[in-house]
C-alpha positions, 0 to 999 in steps of 0.5 A, spaced: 500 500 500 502 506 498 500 513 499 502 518 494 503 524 500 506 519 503 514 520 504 515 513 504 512 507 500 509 502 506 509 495 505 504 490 508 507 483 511 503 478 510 502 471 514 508 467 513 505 460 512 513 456 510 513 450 512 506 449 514 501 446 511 497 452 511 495 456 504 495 463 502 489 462 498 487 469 495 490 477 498 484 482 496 483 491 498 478 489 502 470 491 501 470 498 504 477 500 502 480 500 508 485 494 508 487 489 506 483 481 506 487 475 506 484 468 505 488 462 509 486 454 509 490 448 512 491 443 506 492 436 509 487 435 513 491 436 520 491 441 526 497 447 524 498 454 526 502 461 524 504 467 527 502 473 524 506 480 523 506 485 526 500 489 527 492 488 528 489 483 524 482 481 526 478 474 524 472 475 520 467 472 516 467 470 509 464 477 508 468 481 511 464 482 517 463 481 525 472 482 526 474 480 532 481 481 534 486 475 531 491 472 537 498 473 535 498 465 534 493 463 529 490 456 530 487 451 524 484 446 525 483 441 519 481 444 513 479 449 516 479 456 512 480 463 515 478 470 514 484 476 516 483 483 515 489 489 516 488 496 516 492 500 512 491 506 517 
């Protein structure tokens, strides 16, 4: 994300999912333009978990409602999909 009246180029972290059996499944602005929606699934059909970068992310539903605040360790349980928000402000 970067801001052209910005002094400098801003760049979100993403979850990290390396060596794990979760997947990045899609990265989109979300549906209010204020941040960004990144969908997550555990792919083997085993219990596996994440850290995510810093910053306030929130677990929401798949239409981006109701956010709760994401524990710093994110938990799947088998096939289980996740739906994160992060604000750009």
């Amino acid at each position: 994300y970067s801001n052209p009246d910005a002094d400098e180029l801003k760049l979100l972290q993403l979850p990290a999912t390396d060596g794990t059996s979760v997947i990045g499944g899609n990265v989109k602005l979300s549906e209010d333009g204020t941040g960004v929606i990144v969908r997550l699934f555990e792919s083997t059909g085993n219990s596996a978990e994440i850290q995510l970068p810093d910053g306030k992310w929130y677990e929401t539903d798949m239409l981006e409602r109701n956010p709760v605040s994401a524990e710093k360790i994110l938990r799947f349980n088998p096939f289980e999909i996740k739906t994160l928000f992060r604000s750009f402000l």
